[in-house]
C-alpha positions in Angstrom: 0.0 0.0 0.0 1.4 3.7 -0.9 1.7 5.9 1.9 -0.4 8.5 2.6 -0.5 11.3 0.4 -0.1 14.4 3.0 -1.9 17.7 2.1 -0.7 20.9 2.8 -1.4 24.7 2.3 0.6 27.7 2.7 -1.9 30.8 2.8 -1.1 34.3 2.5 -2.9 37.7 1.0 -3.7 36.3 -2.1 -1.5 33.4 -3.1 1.6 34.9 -5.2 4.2 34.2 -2.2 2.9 31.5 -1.1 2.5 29.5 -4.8 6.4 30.5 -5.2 6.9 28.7 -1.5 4.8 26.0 -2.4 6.5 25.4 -5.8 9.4 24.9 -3.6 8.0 22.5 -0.9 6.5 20.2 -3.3 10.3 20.5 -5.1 12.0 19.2 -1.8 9.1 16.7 -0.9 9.2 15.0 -4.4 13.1 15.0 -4.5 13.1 13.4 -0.8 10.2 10.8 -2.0 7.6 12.2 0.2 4.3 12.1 -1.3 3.1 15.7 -0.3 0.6 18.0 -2.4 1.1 21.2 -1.8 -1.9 23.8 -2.4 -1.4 27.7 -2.4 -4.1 30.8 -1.3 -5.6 33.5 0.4 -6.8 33.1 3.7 -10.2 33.9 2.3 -10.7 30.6 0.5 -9.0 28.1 3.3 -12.6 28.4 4.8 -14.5 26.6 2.3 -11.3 24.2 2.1 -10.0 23.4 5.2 -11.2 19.9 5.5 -8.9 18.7 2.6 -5.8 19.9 4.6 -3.2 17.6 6.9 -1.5 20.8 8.0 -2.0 24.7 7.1 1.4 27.5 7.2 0.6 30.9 7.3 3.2 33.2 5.9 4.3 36.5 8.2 2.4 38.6 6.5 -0.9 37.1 7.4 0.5 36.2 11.0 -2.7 38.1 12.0 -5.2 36.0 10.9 -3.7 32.8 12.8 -6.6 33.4 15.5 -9.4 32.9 12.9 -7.4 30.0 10.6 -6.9 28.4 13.5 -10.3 28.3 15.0 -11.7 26.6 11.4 -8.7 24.0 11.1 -9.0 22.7 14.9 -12.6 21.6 13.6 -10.7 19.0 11.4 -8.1 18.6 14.2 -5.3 20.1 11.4 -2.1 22.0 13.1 -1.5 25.2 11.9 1.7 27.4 12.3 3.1 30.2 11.0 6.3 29.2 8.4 9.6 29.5 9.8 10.5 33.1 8.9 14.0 32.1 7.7 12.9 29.9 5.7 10.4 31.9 4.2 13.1 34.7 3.7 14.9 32.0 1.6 12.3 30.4 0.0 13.9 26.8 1.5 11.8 24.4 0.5 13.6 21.6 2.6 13.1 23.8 5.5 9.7 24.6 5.1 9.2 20.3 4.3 11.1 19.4 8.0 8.9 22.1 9.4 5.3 20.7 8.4 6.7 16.6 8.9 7.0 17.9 12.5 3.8 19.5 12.6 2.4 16.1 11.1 5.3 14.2 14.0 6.4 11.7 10.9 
């Protein structure tokens, strides 16, 4: 049996950052063998989505809305954390991978 395919999505304004970041996430997952999917938005839309996510990043510049994210993710028991600003700074995919596999403790 394949393992489980994990589902993640980075959220920002309005998903140009965070579709560069995600590019490089799915980059690193797929290069480590790590069957990840990677989705990119706006906090906007994660509401009608949230119950297709394993684990949700916000980027700094919507460190503001963690409150409201993370009161429609606990519904579907999904972690959410803001990315690692480093690696955001960077754009380090790998980084940003370790950071969610420890949200997800695999």
């Amino acid at each position: 049996m394949a393992e489980e395919q994990i589902k993640l999505i980075i959220l920002c304004s309005w998903g140009a950052t965070s579709s560069q970041l995600a590019k490089k996430v799915q980059q690193a997952a797929e290069a480590r063998g790590i069957n990840l999917v990677v989705d990119a938005g706006g906090t906007g839309e994660f509401n009608q989505k949230a119950s297709q996510y394993h684990a949700v990043l916000l980027e700094p510049q919507v460190r503001h809305m963690k409150k409201e994210v993370t009161k429609t993710a606990e519904k579907y028991n999904t972690p959410v954390e803001l990315v690692d600003q480093m690696a955001f700074a960077l754009m380090d995919g790998n980084k940003v991978l370790d950071q969610v596999l420890s949200m997800l403790n695999k």
